[in-house]
C-alpha positions in Angstrom: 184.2 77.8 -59.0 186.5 80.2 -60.9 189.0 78.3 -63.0 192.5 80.6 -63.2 191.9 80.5 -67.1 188.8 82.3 -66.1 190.2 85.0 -63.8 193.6 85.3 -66.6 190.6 85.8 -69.3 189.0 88.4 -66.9 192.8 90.2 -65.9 193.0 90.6 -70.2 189.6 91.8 -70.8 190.2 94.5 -68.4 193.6 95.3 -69.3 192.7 95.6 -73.2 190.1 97.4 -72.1 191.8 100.0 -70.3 194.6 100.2 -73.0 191.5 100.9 -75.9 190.0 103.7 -73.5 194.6 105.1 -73.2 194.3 105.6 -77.0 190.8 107.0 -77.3 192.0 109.3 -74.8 192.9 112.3 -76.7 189.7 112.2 -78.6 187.5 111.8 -75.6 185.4 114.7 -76.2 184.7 113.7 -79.7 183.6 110.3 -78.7 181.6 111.8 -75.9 179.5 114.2 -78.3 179.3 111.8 -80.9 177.9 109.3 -78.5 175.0 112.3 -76.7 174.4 113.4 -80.0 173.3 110.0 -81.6 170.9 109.2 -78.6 170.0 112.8 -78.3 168.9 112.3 -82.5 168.1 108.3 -82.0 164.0 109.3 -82.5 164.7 111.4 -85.8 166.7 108.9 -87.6 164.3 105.6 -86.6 161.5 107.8 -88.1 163.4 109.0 -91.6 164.6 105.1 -91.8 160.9 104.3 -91.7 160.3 107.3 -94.2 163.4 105.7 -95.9 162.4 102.1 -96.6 164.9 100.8 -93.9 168.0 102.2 -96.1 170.5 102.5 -93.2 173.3 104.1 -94.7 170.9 106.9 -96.3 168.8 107.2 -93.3 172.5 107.6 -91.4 173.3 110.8 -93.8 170.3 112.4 -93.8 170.4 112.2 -89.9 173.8 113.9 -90.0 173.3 116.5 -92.3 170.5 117.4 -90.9 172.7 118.0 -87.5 175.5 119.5 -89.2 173.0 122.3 -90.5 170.8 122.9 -87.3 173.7 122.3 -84.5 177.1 122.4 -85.8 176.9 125.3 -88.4 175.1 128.1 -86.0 177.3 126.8 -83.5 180.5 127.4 -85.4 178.7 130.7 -86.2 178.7 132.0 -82.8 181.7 130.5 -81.8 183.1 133.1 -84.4 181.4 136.1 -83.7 182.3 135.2 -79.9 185.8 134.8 -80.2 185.7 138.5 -81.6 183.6 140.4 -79.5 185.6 138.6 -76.2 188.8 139.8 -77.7 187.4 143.2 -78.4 186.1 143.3 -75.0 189.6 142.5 -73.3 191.4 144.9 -75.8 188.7 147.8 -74.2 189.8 147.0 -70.9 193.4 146.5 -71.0 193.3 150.1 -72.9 191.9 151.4 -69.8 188.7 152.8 -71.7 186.4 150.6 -69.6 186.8 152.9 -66.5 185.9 150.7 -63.4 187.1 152.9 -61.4 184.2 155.6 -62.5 181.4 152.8 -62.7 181.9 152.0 -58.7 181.9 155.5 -57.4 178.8 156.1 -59.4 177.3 153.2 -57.5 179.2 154.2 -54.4 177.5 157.9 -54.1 174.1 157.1 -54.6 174.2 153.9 -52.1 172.2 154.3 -48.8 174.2 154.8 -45.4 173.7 151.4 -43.8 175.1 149.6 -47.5 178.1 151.8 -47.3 178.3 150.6 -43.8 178.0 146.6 -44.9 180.6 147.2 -47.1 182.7 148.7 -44.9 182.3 145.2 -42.6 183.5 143.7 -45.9 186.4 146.0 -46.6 184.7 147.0 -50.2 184.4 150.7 -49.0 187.4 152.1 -50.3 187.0 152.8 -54.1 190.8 151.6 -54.8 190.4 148.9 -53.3 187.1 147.9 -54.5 188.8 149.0 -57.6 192.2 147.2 -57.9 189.7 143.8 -57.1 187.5 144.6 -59.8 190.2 145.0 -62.5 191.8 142.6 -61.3 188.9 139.9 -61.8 187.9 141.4 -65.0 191.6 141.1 -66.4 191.9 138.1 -65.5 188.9 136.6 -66.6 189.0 138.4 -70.1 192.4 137.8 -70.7 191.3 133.7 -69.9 188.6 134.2 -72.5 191.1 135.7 -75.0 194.1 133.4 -74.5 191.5 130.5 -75.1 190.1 132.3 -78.3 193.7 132.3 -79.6 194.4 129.3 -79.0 191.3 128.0 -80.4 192.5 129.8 -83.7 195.9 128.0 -83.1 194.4 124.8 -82.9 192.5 124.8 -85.5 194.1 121.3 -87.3 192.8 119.6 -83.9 189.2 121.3 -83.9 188.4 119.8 -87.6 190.4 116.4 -86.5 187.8 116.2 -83.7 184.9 117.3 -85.6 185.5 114.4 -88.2 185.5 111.9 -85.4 182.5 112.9 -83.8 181.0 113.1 -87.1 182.7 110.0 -88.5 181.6 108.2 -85.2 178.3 109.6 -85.3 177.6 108.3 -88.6 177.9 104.7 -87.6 176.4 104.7 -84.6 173.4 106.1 -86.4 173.4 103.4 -88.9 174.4 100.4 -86.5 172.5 101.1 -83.6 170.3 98.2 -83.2 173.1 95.9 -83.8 175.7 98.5 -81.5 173.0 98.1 -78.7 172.7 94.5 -78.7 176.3 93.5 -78.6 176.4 96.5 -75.8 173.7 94.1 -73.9 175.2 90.9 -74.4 178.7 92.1 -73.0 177.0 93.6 -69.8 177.6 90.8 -67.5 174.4 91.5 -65.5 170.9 89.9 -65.1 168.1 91.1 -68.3 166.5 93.2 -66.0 169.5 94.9 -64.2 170.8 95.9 -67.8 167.1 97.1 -68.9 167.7 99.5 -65.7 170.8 100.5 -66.3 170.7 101.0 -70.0 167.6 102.8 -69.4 168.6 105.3 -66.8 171.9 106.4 -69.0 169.6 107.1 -71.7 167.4 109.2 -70.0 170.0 111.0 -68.2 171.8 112.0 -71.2 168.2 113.3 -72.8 167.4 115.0 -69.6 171.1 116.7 -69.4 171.6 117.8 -72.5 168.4 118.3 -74.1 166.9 119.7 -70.9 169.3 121.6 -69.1 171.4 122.8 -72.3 168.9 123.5 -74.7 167.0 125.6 -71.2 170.6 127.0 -70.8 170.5 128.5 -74.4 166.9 130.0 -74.5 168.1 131.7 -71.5 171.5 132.9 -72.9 169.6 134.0 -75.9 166.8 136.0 -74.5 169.4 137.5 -71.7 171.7 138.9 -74.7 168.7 140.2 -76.6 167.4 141.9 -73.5 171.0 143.0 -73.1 171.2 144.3 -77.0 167.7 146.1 -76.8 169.1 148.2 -73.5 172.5 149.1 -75.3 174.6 147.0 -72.4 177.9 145.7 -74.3 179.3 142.9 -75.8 175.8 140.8 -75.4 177.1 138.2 -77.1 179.6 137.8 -74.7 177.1 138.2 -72.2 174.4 135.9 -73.2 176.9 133.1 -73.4 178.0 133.9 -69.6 174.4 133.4 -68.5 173.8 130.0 -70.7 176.8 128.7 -68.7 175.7 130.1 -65.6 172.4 128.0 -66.0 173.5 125.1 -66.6 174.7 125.3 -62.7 171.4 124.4 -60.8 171.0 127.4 -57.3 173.1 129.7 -59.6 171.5 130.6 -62.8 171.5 133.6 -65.0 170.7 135.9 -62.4 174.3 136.1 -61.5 175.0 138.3 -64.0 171.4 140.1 -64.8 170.6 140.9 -61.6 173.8 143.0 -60.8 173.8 144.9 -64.1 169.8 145.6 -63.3 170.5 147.0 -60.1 173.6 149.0 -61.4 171.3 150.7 -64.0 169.0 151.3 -61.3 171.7 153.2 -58.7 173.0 155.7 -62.0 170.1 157.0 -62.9 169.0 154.4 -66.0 165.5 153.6 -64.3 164.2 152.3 -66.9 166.6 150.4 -68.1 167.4 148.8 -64.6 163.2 148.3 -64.3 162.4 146.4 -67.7 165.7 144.2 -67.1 164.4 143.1 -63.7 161.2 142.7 -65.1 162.0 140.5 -68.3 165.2 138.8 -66.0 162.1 137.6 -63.4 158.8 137.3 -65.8 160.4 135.9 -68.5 164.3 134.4 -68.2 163.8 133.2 -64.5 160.3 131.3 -65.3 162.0 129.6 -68.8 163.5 127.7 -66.1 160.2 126.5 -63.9 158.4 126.3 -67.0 160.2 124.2 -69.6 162.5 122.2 -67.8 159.7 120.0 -66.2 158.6 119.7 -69.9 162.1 118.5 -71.2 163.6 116.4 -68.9 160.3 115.5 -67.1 159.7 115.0 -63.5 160.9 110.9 -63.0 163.9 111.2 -64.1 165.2 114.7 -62.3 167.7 114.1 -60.5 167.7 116.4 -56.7 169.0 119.7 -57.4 172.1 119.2 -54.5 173.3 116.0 -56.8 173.1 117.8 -59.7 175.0 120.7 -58.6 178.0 119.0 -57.1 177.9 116.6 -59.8 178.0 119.7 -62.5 180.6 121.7 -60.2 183.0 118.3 -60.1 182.6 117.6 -63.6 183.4 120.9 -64.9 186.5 121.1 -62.7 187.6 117.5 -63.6 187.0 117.5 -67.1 186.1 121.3 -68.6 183.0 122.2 -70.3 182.6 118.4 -70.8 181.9 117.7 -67.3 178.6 119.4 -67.6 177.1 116.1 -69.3 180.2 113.7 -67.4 179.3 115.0 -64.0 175.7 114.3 -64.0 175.9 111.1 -65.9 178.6 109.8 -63.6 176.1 111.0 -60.6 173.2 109.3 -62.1 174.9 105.9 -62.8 176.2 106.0 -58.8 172.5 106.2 -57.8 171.1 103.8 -60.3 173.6 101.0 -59.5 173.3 101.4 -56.0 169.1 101.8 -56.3 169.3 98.2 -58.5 171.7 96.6 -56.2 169.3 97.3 -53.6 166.1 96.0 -56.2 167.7 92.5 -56.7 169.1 92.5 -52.9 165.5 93.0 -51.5 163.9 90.3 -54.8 167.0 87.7 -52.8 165.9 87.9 -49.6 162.3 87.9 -50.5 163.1 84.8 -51.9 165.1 83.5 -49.0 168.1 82.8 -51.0 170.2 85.7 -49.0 169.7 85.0 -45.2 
């Protein structure tokens, strides 16, 4: 039976608990990528510590560089060359030289009679109104893009504080993993094989998120701006990173933004054009989905495309781009508690010790 010493003890680990997650919180995101990132690059530093001798610390370093130069670096890169071209792109149409106005009455006068007529059910008919939405969303949604570029150069002291975490963090947990993961297991207060389950299905969730559905999200990004580039479309910077974000929300995809401008290029005149998007947007950015993704995350551990996408969807809008990896983590852990709690009811009544 529970002593009150016990349940006091219990009260103050939870309270010191909550009080170490209060002060961690403003570096959140930095604990969070430092954490995916070391079980994302777990396998690569086990085999250079083997290469290595077992010399942890230089095993660690190797491990981070080697991150720094293949993630961080090209990331930083086109983080750059984004925050320009978004800016450049809001400056064109607050300046009034990207004429909305003149792109939907191209579209308008070659549209058949019964889409005029659907659009009329839908009040989009009339070009200043059609118009005045359209500006509307695009102002708003460039100016977001450059008031978040600014303040990103604004904030520059808290960028580089929250890249040395990460990076700081990341170091350690490279070098101390074994020991991290056992005193991780012998805190759990749950039975050997719950914790295998558990520990087990975080790990492959975060794989599967991040090196499934982001590293999927950024060959599609990529090939959509280069397809965008070859045609002479603008801005396919900004572009390509529009569609990486829109796959990484499962039933929406890249499409979103392809498949408009295709059709677009199709209705003034630019056949061509509006034909090889449609074909590279199906053969070749639509199938990167269908044909890696089963590859990199793997079949078992998918979780069903409606619990991904309200997970994603919730996490974004709880937590920002974060949410992407928080959402379907969170998701993931509901369903494996509740799947294990299940397990060890079923083992207990088996075993006639629930009745």
């Amino acid at each position: 039976m529970r002593t009150i010493e016990d349940n006091a003890f219990l009260l103050l680990a939870i309270a010191v608990s909550l009080a170490f997650a209060w002060i961690l919180l403003p570096f959140y995101g930095a604990v969070l990528w430092g954490t995916v990132t070391a079980i994302l690059f777990s396998p690569l530093h086990r085999r250079l510590l083997k290469s290595m001798g077992g010399r942890r610390n230089l095993a660690a370093f190797s491990t981070m560089m080697m991150i720094i130069t293949i993630v961080i670096l090209p990331m930083t890169l086109i983080a750059a060359s984004l925050t320009q071209e978004a800016l450049a792109f809001y400056g064109r149409v607050q300046s009034g030289e990207l004429d909305l106005g003149r792109f939907f009455q191209q579209v308008h006068d070659v549209l058949p009679v019964w889409a005029i007529n659907l659009l009329d059910r839908f009040g989009l008919a009339s070009l200043g109104a059609v118009q005045q939405k359209l500006s509307d969303a695009l102002m708003a949604g460039s100016q977001y893009i450059a008031t978040q570029a600014l303040n990103i150069g604004q904030s520059t002291f808290d960028f580089v504080a929250n890249l040395f975490v990460m990076l700081y963090l990341l170091f350690f947990l490279l070098r101390d993993e074994d020991a991290l993961s056992k005193r991780i297991r012998d805190a759990i207060p749950l039975h050997a094989e719950q914790q295998r389950a558990f520990l087990l299905k975080f790990t492959v969730v975060i794989r599967a998120t991040v090196k499934g559905d982001m590293l999927v999200a950024l060959l599609q990004g990529t090939l959509g701006g280069l397809i965008f580039w070859f045609l002479g479309i603008g801005a396919p910077l900004l572009w390509a990173v529009v569609m990486a974000f829109f796959s990484l929300v499962p039933a929406i995809g890249a499409g979103l933004i392809w498949v408009p401008v295709a059709l677009y290029l199709l209705v003034t005149g630019a056949t061509w054009q509006g034909m090889v998007l449609i074909a590279f947007g199906a053969l070749v950015i639509g199938l990167v989905d269908n044909f890696l993704r089963p590859i990199l995350v793997g079949k078992d551990t998918k979780l069903p495309d409606y619990v991904v996408l309200i997970s994603t969807l919730g996490g974004i809008a709880t937590f920002g781009l974060n949410g992407f990896v928080i959402g379907p983590v969170i998701a993931a852990m509901f369903i494996a508690t509740w799947d294990i709690f299940s397990a060890s009811r079923e083992i207990a009544e088996n075993d006639g010790t629930i009745r």
